[in-house]
Structure formats: C-alpha cells, structure tokens
C-alpha positions in Angstrom: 5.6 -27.3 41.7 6.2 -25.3 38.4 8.8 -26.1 36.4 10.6 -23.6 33.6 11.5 -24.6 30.1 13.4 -22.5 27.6 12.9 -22.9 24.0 14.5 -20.6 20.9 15.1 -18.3 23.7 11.5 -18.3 25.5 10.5 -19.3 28.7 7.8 -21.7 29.4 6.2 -21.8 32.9 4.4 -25.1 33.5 3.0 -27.3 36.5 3.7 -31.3 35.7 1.1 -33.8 36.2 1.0 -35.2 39.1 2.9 -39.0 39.0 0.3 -41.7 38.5 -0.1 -43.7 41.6 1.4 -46.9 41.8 -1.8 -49.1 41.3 -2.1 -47.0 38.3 0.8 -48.7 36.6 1.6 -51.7 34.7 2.8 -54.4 37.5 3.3 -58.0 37.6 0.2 -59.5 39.2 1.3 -63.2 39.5 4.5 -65.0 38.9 5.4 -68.4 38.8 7.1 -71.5 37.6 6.1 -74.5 35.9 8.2 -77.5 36.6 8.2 -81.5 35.8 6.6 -83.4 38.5 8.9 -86.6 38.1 12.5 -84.5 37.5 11.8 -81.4 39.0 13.4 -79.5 36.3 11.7 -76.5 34.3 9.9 -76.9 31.1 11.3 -75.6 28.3 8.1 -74.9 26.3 5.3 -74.5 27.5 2.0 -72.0 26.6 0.4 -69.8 29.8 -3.2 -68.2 29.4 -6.0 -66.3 31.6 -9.6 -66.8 31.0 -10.1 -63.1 32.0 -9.6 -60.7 29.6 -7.4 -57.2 29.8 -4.7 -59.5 31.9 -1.2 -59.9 29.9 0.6 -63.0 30.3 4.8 -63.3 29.7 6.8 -66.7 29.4 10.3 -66.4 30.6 13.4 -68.7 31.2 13.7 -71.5 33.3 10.4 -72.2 33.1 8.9 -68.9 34.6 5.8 -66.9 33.8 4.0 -63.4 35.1 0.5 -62.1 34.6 0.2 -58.7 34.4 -2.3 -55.6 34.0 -2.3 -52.4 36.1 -4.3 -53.4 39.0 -6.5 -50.4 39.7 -7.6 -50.2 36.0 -8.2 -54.2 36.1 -9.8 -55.0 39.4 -11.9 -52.0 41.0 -10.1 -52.1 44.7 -13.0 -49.9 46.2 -16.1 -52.5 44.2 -14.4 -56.3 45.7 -11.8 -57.3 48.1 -10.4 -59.4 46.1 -10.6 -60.9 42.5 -10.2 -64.1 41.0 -8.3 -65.6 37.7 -7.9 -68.4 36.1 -4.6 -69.6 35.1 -4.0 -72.1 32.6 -0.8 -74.1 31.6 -0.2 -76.1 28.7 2.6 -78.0 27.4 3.6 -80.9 24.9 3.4 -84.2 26.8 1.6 -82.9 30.3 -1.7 -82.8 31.3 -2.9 -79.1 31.1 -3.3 -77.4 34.5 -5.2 -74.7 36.2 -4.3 -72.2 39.0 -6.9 -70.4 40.3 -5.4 -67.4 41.8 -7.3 -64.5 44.2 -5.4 -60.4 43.8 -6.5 -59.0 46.5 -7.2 -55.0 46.6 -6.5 -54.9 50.5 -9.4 -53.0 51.7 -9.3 -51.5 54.8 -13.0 -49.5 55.9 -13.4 -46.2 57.5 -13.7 -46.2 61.1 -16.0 -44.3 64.0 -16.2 -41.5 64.1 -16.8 -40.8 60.4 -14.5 -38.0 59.0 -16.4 -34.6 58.7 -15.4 -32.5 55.6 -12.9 -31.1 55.8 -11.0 -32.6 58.2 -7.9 -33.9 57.1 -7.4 -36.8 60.0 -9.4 -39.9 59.3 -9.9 -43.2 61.5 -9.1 -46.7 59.8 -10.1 -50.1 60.9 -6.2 -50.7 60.3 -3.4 -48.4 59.7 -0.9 -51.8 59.4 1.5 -51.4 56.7 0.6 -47.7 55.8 3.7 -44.9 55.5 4.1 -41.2 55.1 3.9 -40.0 51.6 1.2 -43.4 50.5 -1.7 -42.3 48.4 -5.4 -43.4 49.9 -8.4 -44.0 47.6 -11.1 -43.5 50.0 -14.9 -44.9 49.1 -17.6 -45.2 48.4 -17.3 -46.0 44.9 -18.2 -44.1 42.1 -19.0 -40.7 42.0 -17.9 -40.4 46.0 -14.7 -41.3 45.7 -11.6 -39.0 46.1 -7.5 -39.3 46.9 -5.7 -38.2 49.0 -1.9 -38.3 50.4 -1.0 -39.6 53.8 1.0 -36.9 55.7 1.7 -38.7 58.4 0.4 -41.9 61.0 -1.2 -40.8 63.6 -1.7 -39.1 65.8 -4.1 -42.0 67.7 -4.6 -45.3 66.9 -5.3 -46.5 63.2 -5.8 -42.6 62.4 -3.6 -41.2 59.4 -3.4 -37.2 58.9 -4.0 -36.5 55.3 -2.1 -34.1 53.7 -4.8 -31.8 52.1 -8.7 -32.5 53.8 -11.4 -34.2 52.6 -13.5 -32.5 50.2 -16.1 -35.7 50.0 -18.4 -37.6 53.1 -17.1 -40.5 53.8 -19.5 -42.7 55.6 -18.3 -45.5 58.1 -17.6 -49.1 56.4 -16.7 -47.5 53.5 -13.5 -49.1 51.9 -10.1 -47.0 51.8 -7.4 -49.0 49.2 -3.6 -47.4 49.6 -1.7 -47.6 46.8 0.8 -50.3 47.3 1.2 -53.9 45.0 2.6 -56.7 46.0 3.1 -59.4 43.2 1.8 -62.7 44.8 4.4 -66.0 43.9 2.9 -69.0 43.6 4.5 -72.4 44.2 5.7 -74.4 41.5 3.2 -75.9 39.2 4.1 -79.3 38.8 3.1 -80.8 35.7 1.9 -84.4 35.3 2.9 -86.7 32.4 0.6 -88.1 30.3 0.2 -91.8 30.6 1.9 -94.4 28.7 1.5 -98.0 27.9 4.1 -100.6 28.6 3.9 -103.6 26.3 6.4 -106.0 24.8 6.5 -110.0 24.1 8.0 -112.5 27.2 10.2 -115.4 25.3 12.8 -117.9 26.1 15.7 -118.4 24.8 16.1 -121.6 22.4 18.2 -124.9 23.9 20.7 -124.0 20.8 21.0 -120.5 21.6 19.6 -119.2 18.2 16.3 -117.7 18.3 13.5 -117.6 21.0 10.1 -119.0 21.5 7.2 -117.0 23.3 6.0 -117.9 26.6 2.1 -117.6 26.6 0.7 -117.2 30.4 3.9 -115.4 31.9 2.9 -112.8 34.3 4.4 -109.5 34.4 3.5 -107.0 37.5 4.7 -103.6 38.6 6.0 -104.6 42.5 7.5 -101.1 43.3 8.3 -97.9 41.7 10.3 -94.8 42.6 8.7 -91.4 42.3 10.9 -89.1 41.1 14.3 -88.9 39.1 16.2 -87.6 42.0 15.2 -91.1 43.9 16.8 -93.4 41.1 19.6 -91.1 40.9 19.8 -91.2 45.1 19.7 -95.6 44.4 17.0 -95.3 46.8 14.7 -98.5 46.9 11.7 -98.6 45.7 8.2 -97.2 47.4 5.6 -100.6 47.3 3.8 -100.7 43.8 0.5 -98.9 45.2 -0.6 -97.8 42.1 -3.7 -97.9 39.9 -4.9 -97.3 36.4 -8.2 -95.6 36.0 -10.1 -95.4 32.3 -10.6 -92.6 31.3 -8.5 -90.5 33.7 -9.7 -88.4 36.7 -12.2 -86.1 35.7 -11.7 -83.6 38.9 -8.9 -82.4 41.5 -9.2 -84.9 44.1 -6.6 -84.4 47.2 -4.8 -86.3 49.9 -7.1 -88.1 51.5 -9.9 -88.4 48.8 -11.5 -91.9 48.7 -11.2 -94.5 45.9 -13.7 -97.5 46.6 -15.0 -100.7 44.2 -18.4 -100.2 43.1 -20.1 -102.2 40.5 -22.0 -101.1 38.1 -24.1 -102.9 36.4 -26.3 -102.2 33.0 -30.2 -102.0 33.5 -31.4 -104.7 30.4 -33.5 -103.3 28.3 -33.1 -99.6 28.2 -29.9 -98.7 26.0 -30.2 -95.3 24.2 -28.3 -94.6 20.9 -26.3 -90.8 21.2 -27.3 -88.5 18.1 -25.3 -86.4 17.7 -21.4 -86.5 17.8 -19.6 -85.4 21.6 -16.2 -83.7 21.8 -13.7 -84.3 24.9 -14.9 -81.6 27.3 -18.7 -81.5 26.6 -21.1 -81.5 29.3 -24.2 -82.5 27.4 -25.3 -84.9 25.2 -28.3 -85.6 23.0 -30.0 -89.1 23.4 -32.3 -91.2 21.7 -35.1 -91.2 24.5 -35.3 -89.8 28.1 -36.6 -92.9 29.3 -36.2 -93.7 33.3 -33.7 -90.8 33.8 -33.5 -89.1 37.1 -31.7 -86.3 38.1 -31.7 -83.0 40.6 -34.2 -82.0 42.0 -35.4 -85.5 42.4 -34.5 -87.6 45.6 -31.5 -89.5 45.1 -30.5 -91.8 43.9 -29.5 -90.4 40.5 -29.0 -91.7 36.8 -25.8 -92.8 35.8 -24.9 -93.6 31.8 -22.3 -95.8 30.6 -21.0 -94.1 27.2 -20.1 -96.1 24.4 -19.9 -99.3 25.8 -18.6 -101.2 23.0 -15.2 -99.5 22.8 -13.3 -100.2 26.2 -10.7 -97.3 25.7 -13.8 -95.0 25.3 -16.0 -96.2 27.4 -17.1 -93.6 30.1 -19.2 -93.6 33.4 -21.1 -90.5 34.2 -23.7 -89.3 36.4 -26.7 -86.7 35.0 -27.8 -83.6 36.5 -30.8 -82.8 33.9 -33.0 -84.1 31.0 -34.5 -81.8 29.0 -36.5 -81.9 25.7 -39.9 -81.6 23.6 -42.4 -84.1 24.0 -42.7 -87.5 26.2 -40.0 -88.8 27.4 -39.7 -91.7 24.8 -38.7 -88.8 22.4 -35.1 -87.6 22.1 -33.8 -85.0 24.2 -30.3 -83.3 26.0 -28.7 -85.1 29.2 -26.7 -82.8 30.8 -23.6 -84.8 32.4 -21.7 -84.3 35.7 -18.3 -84.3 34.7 -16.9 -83.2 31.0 -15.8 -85.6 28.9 -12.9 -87.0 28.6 -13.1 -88.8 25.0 -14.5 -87.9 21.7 -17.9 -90.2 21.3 -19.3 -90.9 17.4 -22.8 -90.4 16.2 -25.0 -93.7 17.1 -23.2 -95.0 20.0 -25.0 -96.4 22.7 -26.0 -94.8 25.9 -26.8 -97.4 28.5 -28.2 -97.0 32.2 -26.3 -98.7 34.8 -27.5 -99.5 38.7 -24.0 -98.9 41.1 -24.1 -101.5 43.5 -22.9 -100.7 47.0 -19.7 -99.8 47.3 -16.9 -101.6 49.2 -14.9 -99.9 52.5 -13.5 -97.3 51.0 -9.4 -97.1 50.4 -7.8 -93.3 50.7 -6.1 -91.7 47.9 -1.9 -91.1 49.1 -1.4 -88.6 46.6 -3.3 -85.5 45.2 -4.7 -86.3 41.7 -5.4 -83.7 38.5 -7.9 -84.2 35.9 -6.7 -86.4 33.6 -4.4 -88.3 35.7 -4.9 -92.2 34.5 -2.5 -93.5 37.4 -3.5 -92.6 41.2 -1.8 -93.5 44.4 -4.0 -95.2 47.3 -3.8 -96.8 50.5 -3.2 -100.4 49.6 -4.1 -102.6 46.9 -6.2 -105.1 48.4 -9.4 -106.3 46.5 -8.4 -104.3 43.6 -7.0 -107.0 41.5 -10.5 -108.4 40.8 -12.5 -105.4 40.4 -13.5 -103.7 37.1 -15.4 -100.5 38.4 -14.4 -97.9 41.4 -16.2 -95.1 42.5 -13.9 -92.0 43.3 -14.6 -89.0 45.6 -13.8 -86.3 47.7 -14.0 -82.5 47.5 -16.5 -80.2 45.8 -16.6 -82.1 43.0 -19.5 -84.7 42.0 -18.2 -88.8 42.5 -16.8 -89.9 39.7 -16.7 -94.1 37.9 -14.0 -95.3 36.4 -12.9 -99.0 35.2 -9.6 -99.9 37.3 -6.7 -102.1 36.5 -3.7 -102.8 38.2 -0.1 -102.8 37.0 -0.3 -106.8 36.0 -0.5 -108.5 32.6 -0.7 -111.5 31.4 1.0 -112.8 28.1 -1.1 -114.4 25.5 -0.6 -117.1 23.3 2.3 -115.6 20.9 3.7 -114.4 24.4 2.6 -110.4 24.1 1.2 -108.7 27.1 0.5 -104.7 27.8 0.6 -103.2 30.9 -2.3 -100.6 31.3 -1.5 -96.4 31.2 0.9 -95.4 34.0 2.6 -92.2 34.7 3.8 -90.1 37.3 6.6 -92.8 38.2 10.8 -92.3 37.2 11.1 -96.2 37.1 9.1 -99.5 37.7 10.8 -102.3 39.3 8.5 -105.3 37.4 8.7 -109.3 38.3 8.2 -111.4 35.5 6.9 -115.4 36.3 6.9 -118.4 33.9 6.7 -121.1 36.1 8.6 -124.0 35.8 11.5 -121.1 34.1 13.2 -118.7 37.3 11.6 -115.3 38.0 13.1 -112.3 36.8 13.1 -108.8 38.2 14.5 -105.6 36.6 14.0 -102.1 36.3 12.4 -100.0 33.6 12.7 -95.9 33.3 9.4 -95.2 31.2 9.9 -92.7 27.9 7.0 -90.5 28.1 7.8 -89.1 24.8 6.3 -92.5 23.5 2.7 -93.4 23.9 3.2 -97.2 23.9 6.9 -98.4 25.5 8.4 -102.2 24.2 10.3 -104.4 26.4 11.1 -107.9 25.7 11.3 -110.0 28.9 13.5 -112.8 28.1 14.1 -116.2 30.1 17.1 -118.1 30.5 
C-alpha cells in the first residue's frame, strides 16, 4: 500500500517494504535455567557458551540464560529439519556441563498432486498449526525457492489457498517451512559440585580433662547421607550410604541404570612405556616411547588398555586405545590415541604401562545418572566393593571406562589422622566413628564445597 509523506511542503509517494517475516528476526532460540543440584537454588554466576558460531548467548537473573540468532538466517529451514547446538555451562565450584539441544525448522513436504504454476492452492503433507495471514517458504532450495502468503486453509484436506500463485514448480517432497518460532525451554540444568575431601584427626579426651591423645586404628565410615538441602531441612532420615568414590571421575554421561562392576586390572611385567611429551586434561592422544604389543580397532577384541602415570595415585588413569600410529617398527615411538579425554594433566617421562582386565564381577546398576567428572556415583548396593581397587563402568554410547574405587571408610593412622576419599553430590553425611574398647559415635556433617579438603575432629569420651 502507498503511503504519503510531506516534507517543506512536498509530497512523497512511496510503497514500504514489505515486514520481514518472522523467522527473519532476532528470537530467542533456547532458554533455560541453571540451578544447584544439592539446594535447588539458582546460581548466581555462572558463564554460558555455544560451540556454533553466529548464535548469541544472554545470562539473566535467577540463574536464567537464552541463545539467540534469527533462525532463518542461522539454520536453513528448507536444507535440514532440524539443527543441533552445543550448550555449555560453566561455573566456580561445578562441574562444567553440556546441553545438546536440536531447533527444529518444522518441515512439512508438498503433497500429490504437485502444484501447477500458477495455481494458487497447494496440497501439504500437514496443514496442523498453519493460520490465515502465515507466510510459506516453499522448496526446493536455492534458486527454486519462493514465498508466499496463506489466504486461507482449505478448501480440502491439508490444502492452503495462497494469496498470490505460484510463479515457481514445486515438485512433490519438496519442504514448505511457515514462518512461526517457538523458543524451546529446557529443564533445569542441575549442576554438580565438585568433590571434596573429608579429613580430620580422631582423639580422646585426657583422664584430667586437659588435652587429648590420638587414637590410631579408629574407623570412620559414611553409613547414610541425605541428598539434598531440602531433605535436612525436612529432618528426613537418611537414604543408606550407597555411595562410591571413583579416581579420576567419570569420564562420560552414564544414566540410570548404567552398570558399575569390579574388574581387575592387572600390569603386563615387562612392557612399561615412558610418555614423551607433556598431556593436558582433555587430550585424546598421547605420544609413547614404543608401540610395543598395542592393539586396537580394527583388530578383534580384545583391546589395549594403559595405565597412565602409575606412580602418582591421584593421577593415575585407566584408558582404553583406539589407534597406534607412527614411523618405523613398532619398538620406535609413536601416537596412541585414547578412548576417553583425560581427566589429569600427565608430565614428560611418566610411565605408560599395559594392563590385562581380568573378568569382571556381576555387575551392580548405577541409582543415579552420572556427568563427566563426577568422582562420587550412586549404585545398587555396596557389596564386594570394600575390597576392590579397580571397577569397570559402562552403559550408553560411550566406550567402558576403569576407574580405582573407594568407599566412604578411613582408617586413622598412628598420630590418629584419617581422610575420607572425594565425595559430592550429598547435603550431609551421617558418619560412625569406632575405637574399640571406647563407645561409638555417630554425628552428622554438612560438607563445605567451597573447601577442597573439610577438617573434623572426632573426639571420644
């Protein structure tokens, strides 16, 4: 429609642009809300990112987040049904998570009979959710495509009436986008704490009442736990202690129902290899000494399996290969490429040893859902776990992972000092502490996950 403008006394005729559509704007693509596992309550501070580029990402209050982009500029709608990105979430104190999130485009396909220029009524394999007034972008793609405005539904079945005809042939099975946008909301994001030692010194109490003496050989062991905040608040008891700490942490999602079984895992004699270069935390390949009696995909299984830097327990790390590569024999140095990334930083000159897993025991089932990086997972029950050093973990698309495994028990030593290994994801541990001939005690401890390593002094009557 033209429009009149009058300036210093002339008149302008002029016909406006036509609106842009919809999909043509700037809209929020995803929102969502990152939250505390153990309190429920937002975070406060926080850092939100996309791996894909031309995608805008906006913190807000209360925890709360949006990616946006115009959507027909970012994702062709006539090239993909749908799209995926990669969300990630950081934050002080939490394991860093990833959503992966599909947009759909919500491609619908032309429909028998094809539309013959220049008809104006077309035939959709679905005309659900479509309106009067609703711009179409009909396919193919490219050079064939054209818009047009819906007039009205009808009149048969999954048949629109355009407003103005086709100019363009548009083939059956071709996709028709209309321009609507829907933000998609995700669930909460829950973060999970990162673990935390529990360590202290168990003593008695002197017969005069000044001073204490440490008990060596007191046991201290997590016998029940509570979840979340809102449980302690609630002075609900405590769930049964069916917790265990993995070194290094999970290196995959594993869900409900994933399996966690003891698997030793022995080292071959004879055959360690020394790492050459340096390794960072999230590295997937290493360079070795020698490619010596390493096998890997496409060979039959069973496959290699290194044990990395074995001589410092806190970075000591289980991993399967996947491929060898390098100049020369295999006695010469070369590139192992690992299953997992790593979870530690490894020096120059650490050794590289081959292990043999032994059969695994009857597998127990994971009562929880587990992130990477999670040191303390949920399973089943706890028997024959007290006595094992090595577990095998799997379930998923992801490759079986090792681990070294310790339950929530210490001993004290001589001077009386004992450490608990990394927990998290727990409000408060209800711990026994035993001295024989001296009376138990039992007490309740809130973990501070804003300290690495938490003190408590257990002290007898």
């Amino acid at each position: 429609m033209a429009r009149r403008i009058v300036v210093d006394s002339f008149a302008y005729d002029f016909v406006p642009d036509d609106p842009p559509a919809l999909a043509d704007r700037t809209w929020s693509l995803v929102q969502g809300r990152v939250i505390d596992e153990i309190t429920g309550e937002p975070l406060t501070a926080m850092t939100v990112s996309v791996a894909e580029p031309e995608l805008g990402v906006k913190t807000g209050a209360g925890g709360t987040y949006t990616v946006f982009a115009r959507p027909w500029h970012r994702f062709s709608p006539l090239d993909a049904p749908s799209y995926t990105i990669s969300i990630s979430i950081e934050a002080d104190g939490y394991l860093p998570a990833t959503r992966l999130v599909t947009i759909t485009t919500g491609q619908r396909t032309i429909a028998a009979p094809a539309p013959v220029v220049p008809t104006n009524v077309i035939t959709l394999s679905s005309t659900a959710g479509l309106v009067s007034g609703q711009l179409l972008l009909l396919g193919p793609a490219g050079s064939g495509q054209e818009r047009r405005t819906i007039a009205s539904i009808g009149p048969a079945a999954n048949q629109v009436t355009l407003a103005a005809p086709v100019a363009l042939p548009h083939p059956v099975g071709v996709p028709v986008v209309a321009d609507a946008f829907v933000p998609i909301v995700l669930a909460d994001t829950a973060m999970h704490r990162v673990g935390v030692s529990i360590r202290g010194r168990a003593v008695r109490r002197n017969a005069t009442g000044i001073g204490t003496q440490p008990i060596p050989g007191a046991t201290i062991s997590v016998q029940g736990l509570w979840r979340s905040a809102q449980a302690v608040a609630q002075h609900l008891p405590p769930v049964p202690g069916d917790g265990v700490s993995l070194s290094p942490g999970l290196y995959a999602v594993r869900s409900v129902g994933s399996t966690l079984a003891v698997q030793g895992l022995p080292v071959v004699p004879g055959d360690d290899k020394l790492m050459l270069d340096p390794a960072s935390a999230g590295e997937t390949r290493v360079r070795v000494s020698n490619r010596l009696n390493l096998v890997f995909p496409p060979a039959p299984p069973p496959h290699s399996v290194l044990c990395i830097d074995p001589d410092n327990a806190e970075l000591t790390e289980y991993v399967g290969i996947t491929a060898a590569d390098g100049l020369g024999a295999v006695t010469e140095p070369g590139n192992v490429t690992l299953e997992h990334q790593l979870c530690a930083d490894h020096r120059r000159g650490v050794r590289v040893q081959r292990v043999a897993p032994l059969a695994a025991s009857l597998p127990k089932t994971l009562t929880d859902a587990g992130a990477p990086g999670d040191c303390c997972v949920f399973v089943s029950n706890l028997a024959g776990l007290a006595a094992a050093a090595t577990v095998v973990v799997t379930g998923g698309p992801a490759p079986r992972e090792y681990h070294n495994i310790h339950t929530f028990n210490a001993v004290s030593d001589a001077d009386g000092y004992f450490r608990l290994p990394p927990i998290s994801r727990v409000a408060q541990v209800r711990i026994d502490a035993n001295a024989p001939p001296l009376a138990p005690m039992t007490f309740d401890y809130q973990p501070d996950y804003a300290r690495r390593e938490n003190w408590i002094d257990v002290v007898f009557p």
